[in-house]
N, C-alpha and C positions, 0 to 999 in steps of 0.2 A: 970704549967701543971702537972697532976698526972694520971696516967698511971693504971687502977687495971684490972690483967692478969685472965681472967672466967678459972672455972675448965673443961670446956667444950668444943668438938671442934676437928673435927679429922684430916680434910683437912687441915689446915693451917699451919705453921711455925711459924708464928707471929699471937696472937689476943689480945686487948684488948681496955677497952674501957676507952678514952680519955677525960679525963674533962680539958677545954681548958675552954679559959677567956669568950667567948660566948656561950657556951653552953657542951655537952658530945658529941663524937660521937662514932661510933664501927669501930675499923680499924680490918683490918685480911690483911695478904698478906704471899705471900710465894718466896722461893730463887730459883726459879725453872722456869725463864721468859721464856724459852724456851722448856719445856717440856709441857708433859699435863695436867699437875696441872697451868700452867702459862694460856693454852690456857682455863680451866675452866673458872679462874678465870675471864680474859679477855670476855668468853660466858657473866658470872654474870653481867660484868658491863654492854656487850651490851644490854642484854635484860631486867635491871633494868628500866629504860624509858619505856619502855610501860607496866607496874605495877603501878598500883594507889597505892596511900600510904595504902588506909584501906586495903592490900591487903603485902604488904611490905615495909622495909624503904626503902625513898629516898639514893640514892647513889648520896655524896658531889664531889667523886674526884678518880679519879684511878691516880696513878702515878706508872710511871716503873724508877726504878733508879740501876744502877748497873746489878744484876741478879735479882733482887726484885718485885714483882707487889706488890702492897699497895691498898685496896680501903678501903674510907670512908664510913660509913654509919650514918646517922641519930638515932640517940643511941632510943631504942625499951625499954619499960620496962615492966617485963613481967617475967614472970616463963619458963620454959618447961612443956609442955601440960604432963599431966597427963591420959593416954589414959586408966587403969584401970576399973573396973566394979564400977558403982557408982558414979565415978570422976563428979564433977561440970565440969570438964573440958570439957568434951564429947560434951555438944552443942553447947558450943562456936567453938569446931573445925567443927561440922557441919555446921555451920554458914559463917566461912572461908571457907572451901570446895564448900560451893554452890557460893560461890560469885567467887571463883577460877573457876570455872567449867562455870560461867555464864557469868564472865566478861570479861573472856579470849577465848573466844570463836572465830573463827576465825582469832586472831591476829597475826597481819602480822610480828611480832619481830622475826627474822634470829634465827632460833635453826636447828638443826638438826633433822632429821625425825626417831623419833622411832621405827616405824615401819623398817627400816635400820638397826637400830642396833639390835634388836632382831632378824632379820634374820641373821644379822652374827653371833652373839650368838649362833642360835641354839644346846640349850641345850641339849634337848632330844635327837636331835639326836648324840650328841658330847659322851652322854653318854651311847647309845646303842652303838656305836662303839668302847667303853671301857667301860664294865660295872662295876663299882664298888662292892666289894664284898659285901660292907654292905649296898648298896640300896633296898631300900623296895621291899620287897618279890613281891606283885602284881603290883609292878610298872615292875619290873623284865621283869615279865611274859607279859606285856602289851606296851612294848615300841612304839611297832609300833602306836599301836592306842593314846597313847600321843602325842608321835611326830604329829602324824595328828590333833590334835588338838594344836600344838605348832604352824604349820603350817597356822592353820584356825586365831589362834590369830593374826600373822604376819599380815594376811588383816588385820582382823578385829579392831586394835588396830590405824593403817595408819588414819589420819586426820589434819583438820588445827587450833585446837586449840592449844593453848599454857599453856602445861602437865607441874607440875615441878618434876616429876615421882621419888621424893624423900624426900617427906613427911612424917615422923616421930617426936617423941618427941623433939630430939634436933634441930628441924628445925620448931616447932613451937613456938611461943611466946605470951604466954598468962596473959590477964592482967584481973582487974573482968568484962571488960563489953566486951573485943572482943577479937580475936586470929589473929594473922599474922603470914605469911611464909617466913622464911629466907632462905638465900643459895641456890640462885637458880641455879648453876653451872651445873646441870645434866638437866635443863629444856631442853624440847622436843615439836616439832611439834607431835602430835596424837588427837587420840579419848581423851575427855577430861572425859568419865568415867574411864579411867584406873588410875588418879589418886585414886579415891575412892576404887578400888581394890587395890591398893596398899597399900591403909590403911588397910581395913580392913585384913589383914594381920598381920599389926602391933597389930590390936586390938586382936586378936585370941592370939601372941606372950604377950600382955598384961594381957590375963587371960579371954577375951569372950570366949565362947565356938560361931564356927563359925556361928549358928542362932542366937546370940544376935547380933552380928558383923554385918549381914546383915540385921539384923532389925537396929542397928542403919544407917546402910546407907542407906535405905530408906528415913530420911531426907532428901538427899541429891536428890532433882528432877531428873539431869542427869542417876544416876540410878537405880533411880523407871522407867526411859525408855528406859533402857538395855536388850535385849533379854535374854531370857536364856541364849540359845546357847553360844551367846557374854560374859556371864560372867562366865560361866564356860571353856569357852577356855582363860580366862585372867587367873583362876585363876589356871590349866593347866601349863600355859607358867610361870607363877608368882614361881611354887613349883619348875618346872624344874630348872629355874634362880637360883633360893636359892640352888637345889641341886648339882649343877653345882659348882656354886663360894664357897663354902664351902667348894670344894676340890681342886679346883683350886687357890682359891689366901682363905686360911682360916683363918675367924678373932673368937676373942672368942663370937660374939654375934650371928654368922652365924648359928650355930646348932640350936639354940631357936629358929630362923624365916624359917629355913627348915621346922623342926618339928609344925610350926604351919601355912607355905603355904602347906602342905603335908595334914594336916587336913582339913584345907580350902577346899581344890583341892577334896580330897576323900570323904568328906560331897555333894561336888556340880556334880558329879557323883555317885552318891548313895550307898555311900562304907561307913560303916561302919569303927570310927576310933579304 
């Protein structure tokens, strides 16, 4: 057996992928069986079963040993999507996105309801009641009317498909002819357009200026038949989150995705960025 450790990978404690006498597989696990990195991990494996492969890999084996969780997975071969202006990558993840959106639609797989957690979040309002000194001048001036639209999100977001509300580069895997999603640890019960808001997020943090971003999700059926309204209070709730956790728990890639759900946010309110 031989063991090669990826450069990639935030959640985990252990990852790497396994070439064993029958084939490769991708293991990850972490020392934490009873905290909420263990109870992630444990979401991942429930809800891997009702994912079709063209969708993600099969998961071989969860084992818990010691303080450890461990799952296997069916070894993916494949890049990290390239979300850039130009990328070949871009329609292959439109491609996964529509079959994410279409085939999970309804499923009945145990997650947690989104729409929950972002009311305990509540961002904006966490932030009108300390407001930070260096938040954006007209968000400043405008808290109330955010928060009401953080609020409108909170419905509007509530559904029963199954969101994995954490789609980006290192959770996509892309090969030449298709793209799969990994790590579904964060998947959610919601509106299954909020995935594609959440990308295009990423795409904006990649370099679209936010009307290319939305022209390419227009691909994506689910939301070409999203209200306005509806996508402008995602993307609302989407800037607050970012401006939120940036000061609250702050990583170095948090400022880039403020700064470009903040543009998002004030383009789909007609603010000039």
């Amino acid at each position: 057996m031989r063991a090669d450790i990826p450069v990639a990978g935030r959640n985990s404690d252990f990852s790497a992928v396994l070439h064993l006498a029958d084939g490769r597989l991708f293991c990850k696990g972490i020392a934490e069986a009873g905290g909420r990195r263990g109870r992630m991990h444990r979401h991942e494996a429930e809800v891997n079963g009702w994912l079709p492969t063209a969708i993600a890999p099969r998961l071989r084996w969860c084992v818990e040993v010691d303080d450890w969780v461990l799952l296997g997975f069916d070894h993916v071969d494949g890049h990290h999507a390239d979300l850039s202006p130009g990328s070949a990558d871009l329609n292959l993840v439109a491609d996964l996105v529509t079959v994410v959106t279409r085939d999970l639609a309804r499923c009945p797989a145990p997650a947690p309801r989104l729409a929950e957690q972002w009311a305990r979040l509540a961002a904006w309002r966490r932030l009108a009641e300390d407001i930070p000194d260096d938040l954006d001048p007209w968000a400043r001036v405008h808290l109330k009317a955010l928060s009401g639209w953080e609020q409108r999100a909170v419905e509007l977001v509530d559904g029963d498909d199954l969101a994995h509300t954490d789609l980006h580069p290192l959770n996509i895997l892309v090969s030449d002819t298709t793209a799969r999603a990994v790590d579904w640890a964060w998947s959610r019960r919601a509106n299954a357009a909020v995935d594609v808001a959440f990308l295009i997020t990423r795409l904006v943090d990649a370099g679209h200026t936010p009307a290319a971003a939305e022209r390419w999700a227009e691909n994506v059926p689910v939301w070409r038949e999203v209200p306005q309204d509806t996508g402008t209070a995602f993307a609302v709730a989407i800037w607050g989150m970012w401006e939120y956790l940036q000061r609250d728990q702050p990583l170095p890639h948090r400022a880039a995705l403020t700064a470009a759900a903040r543009s998002w946010a004030r383009t789909r309110l007609g603010l000039s960025d």
